[in-house]
C-alpha positions in Angstrom: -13.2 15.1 3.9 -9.9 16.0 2.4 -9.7 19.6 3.2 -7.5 19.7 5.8 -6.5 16.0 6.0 -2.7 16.4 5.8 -2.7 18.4 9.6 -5.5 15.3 10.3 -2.9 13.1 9.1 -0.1 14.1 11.3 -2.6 14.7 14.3 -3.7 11.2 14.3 -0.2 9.9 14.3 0.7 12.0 17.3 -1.9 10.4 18.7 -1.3 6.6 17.7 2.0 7.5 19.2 0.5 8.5 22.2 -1.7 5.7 22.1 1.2 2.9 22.2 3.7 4.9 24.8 1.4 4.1 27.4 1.0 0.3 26.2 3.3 -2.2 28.4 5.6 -4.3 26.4 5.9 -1.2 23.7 9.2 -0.7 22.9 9.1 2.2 20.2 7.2 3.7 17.7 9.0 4.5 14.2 7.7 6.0 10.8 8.5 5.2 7.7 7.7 6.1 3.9 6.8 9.8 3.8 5.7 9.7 7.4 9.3 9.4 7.9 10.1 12.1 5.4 7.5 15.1 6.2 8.8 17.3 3.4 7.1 15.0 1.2 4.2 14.1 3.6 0.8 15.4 1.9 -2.9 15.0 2.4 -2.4 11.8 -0.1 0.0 10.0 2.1 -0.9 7.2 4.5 0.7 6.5 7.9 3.2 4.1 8.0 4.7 2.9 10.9 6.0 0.4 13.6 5.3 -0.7 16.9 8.3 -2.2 18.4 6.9 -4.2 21.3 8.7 -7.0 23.7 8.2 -10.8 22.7 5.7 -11.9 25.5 3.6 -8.8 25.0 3.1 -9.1 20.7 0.3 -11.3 20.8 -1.6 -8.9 22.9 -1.0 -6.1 21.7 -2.1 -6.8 18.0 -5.0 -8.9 19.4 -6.3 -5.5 21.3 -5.6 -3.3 18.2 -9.3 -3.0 17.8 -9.1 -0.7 20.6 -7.0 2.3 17.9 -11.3 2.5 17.4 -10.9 5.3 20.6 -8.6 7.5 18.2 -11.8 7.8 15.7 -14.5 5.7 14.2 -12.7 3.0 12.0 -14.3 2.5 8.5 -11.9 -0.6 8.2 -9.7 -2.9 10.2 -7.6 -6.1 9.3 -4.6 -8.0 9.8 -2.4 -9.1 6.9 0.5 -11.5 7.2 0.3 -12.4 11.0 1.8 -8.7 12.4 0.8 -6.2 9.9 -2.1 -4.0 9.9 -4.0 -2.0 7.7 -6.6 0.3 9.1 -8.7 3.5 7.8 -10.3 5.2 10.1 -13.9 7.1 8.3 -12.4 10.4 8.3 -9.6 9.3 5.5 -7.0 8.3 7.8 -5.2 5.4 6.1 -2.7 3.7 8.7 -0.5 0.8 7.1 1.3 -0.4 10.1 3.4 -3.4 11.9 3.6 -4.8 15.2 7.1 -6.5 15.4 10.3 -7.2 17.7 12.8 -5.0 16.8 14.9 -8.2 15.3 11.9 -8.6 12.7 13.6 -5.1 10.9 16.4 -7.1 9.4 14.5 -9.0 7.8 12.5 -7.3 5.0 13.7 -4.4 2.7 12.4 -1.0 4.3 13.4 2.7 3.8 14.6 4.9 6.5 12.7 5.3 9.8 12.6 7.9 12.4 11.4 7.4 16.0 8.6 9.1 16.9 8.8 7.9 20.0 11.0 5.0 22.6 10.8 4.1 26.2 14.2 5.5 27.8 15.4 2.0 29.5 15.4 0.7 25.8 18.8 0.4 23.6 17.1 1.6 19.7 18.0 0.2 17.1 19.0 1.6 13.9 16.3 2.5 11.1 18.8 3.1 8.0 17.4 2.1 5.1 17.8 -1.8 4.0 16.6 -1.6 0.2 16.2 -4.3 -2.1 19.1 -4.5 -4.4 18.7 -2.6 -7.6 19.3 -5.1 -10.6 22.0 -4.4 -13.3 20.7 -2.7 -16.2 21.2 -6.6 -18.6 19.4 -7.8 -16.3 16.2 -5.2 -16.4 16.3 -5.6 -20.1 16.7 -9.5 -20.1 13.6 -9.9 -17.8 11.5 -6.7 -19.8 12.2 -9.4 -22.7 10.7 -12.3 -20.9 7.7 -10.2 -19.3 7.4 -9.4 -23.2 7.6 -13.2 -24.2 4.7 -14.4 -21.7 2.3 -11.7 -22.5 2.0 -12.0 -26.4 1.6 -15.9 -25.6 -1.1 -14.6 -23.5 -1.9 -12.3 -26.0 -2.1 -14.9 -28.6 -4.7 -17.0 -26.5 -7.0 -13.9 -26.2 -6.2 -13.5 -22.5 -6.0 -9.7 -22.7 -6.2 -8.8 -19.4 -3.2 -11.5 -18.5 -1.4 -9.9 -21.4 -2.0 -6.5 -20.0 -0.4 -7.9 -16.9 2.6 -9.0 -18.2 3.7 -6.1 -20.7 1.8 -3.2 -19.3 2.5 -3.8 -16.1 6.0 -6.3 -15.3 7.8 -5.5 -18.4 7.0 -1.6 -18.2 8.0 -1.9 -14.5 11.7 -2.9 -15.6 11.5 -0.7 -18.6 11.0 2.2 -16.6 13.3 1.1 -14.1 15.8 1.1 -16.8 14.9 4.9 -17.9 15.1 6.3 -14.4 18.2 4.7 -13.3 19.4 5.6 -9.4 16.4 7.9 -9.6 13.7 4.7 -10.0 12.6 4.1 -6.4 14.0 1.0 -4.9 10.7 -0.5 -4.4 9.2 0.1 -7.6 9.8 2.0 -10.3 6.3 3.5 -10.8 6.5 5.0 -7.7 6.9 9.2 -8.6 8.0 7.9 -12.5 6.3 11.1 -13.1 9.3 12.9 -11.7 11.9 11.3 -13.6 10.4 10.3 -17.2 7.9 12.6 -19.2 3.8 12.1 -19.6 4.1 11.0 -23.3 6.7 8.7 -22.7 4.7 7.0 -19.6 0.8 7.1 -21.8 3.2 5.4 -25.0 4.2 2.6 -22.6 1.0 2.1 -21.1 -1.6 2.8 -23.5 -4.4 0.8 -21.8 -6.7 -2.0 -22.1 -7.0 -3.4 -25.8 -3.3 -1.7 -26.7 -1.3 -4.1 -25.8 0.7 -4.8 -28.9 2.0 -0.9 -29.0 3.2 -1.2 -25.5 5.5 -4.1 -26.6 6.4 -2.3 -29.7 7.2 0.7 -27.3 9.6 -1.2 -25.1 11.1 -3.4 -27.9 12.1 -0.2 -29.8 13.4 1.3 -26.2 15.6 -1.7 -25.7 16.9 -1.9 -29.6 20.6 -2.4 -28.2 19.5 -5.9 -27.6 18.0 -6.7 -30.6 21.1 -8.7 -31.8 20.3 -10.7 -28.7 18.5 -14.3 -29.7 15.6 -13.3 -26.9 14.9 -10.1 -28.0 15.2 -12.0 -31.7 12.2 -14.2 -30.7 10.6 -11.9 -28.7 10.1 -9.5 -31.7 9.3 -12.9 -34.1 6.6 -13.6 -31.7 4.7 -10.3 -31.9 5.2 -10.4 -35.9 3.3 -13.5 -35.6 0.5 -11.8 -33.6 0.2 -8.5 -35.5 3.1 -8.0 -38.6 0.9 -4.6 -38.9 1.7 -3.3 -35.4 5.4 -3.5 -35.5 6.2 -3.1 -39.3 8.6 -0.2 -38.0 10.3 -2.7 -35.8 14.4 -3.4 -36.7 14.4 -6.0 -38.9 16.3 -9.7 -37.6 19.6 -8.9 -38.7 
C-alpha cells in the first residue's frame, strides 16, 4: 500500500480540492505543513489543509463531510474540536484538515499556507506563518528543571510511566529545544531533531521505559551552567535521594 503513495498523496489532494471548488459557500482551499512545502512532501506526510467556507454555509459543509467517502473508501472519519477533521481514507491517505472562516486563522499558531485553490470574487487572505513564540533559552532550562522535579516525585512513588512522561518526554522536549536553537521547529522540538542533534545524543536522552533516572542525569549534566541555581540545587538533591548510584558523576552542591 505504500508503494507509490506519495503521487497517491498529492492526487487525492487535487481531488479534495476539486471536491470543495464546486461546494457553495467555499471560499478557498489552503495547505499547510509539508503539503504546503512539497520539497519536503513524501510518501510519510499527511494532508493538511483548509477549507475556508462562508459563515451560513459551515455547518453544512462539515455536517456533509461524510460525502469525501466518493474520493475513496474511508477507513476512518471523525470530527475533533467542533471544525477540524481527521480522516484516512483505506488506501493510506491520512487527511488532517479544518473547516473555518477565514477570521478563525488568526487565531491559532499555524505555519505558512499556499492556496491551492479560491473562488475569483473572494479578497484571500494572507497564510504567513503565525508561530508560537519561541521561549528564551532561561526559560527552556528553568521549565526542563521543573519537568525534572515532577517526574522523580513521580518517580519516587513508583509511577514509572508518569515519570517517563515528565522527563522523557516534557523536560527532553525543552532540552532539545535548547540544543537545536532557531533550528528546533516552532511547534515542537522533536519534530526532525534528527536533523539538528546526533542519534547518540537523542537514544542518551531518551533511553526508554525503566531508564528514567539516566535521562535526568543526561539533561542535568546538559544544563550544568545552572547548577549554582537553587532549582537545579534541589532538583539534583532529589534524584540523589532516589538513586545516589545513578548520578554519583553529577557536580557536586557547591
Amino acid at each position: 500500500m505504500r508503494a507509490g503513495l506519495r503521487e497517491r498523496l498529492l492526487r487525492r489532494m487535487d481531488d479534495i480540492t476539486a471536491f470543495y471548488a464546486k461546494q457553495s459557500g467555499v471560499l478557498a482551499v489552503a495547505a499547510f505543513g509539508s503539503n504546503a512545502e512539497r520539497e519536503r512532501f513524501d510518501e510519510s506526510s499527511d494532508l493538511d489543509y483548509l477549507v475556508f467556507v462562508e459563515p451560513d454555509a459551515k455547518e453544512r459543509i462539515i455536517a456533509e463531510v461524510g460525502s469525501l467517502s466518493q474520493l475513496g473508501e474511508v477507513d476512518a472519519l471523525r470530527g475533533v474540536y467542533g471544525d477540524a477533521v481527521q480522516l484516512l481514507f483505506s488506501d493510506g491517505v491520512l487527511c488532517d484538515f479544518g473547516i473555518i472562516l477565514p477570521e478563525q486563522l488568526a487565531t491559532f499558531p499555524h505555519g505558512a499556507g499556499k492556496y491551492l485553490w479560491q473562488r475569483d470574487d473572494w479578497q484571500a487572505i494572507d497564510l504567513s506563518a503565525r508561530e508560537p513564540a519561541r521561549k528564551p533559552a532561561q526559560e527552556l532550562r528553568e521549565d526542563a528543571l521543573f519537568h525534572l522535579y515532577v517526574g522523580l516525585l513521580r518517580l519516587q512513588r513508583g509511577e514509572q510511566a508518569a515519570a517517563f512522561e515528565e522527563i522523557q518526554v516534557k523536560a527532553v522536549q525543552c532540552t532539545l529545544a535548547l540544543l537545536e536553537g532557531d533550528y528546533a521547529d516552532a511547534f515542537s522540538s522533536f519534530r526532525r531533531a534528527e536533523n539538528n542533534v546526533s542519534a547518540g545524543l537523542l537514544q542518551t536522552l531518551m533511553p526508554g521505559y525503566g531508564r528514567t533516572h539516566e535521562a535526568a542525569e543526561a539533561i542535568l549534566r546538559l544544563i550544568a551552567e545552572m547548577q549554582e541555581m537553587p532549582l537545579y540545587r534541589a532538583v539534583a538533591n532529589l534524584l540523589r535521594e532516589t538513586s545516589l548510584e545513578s548520578i554519583k558523576n553529577l557536580p557536586s552542591k557547591g
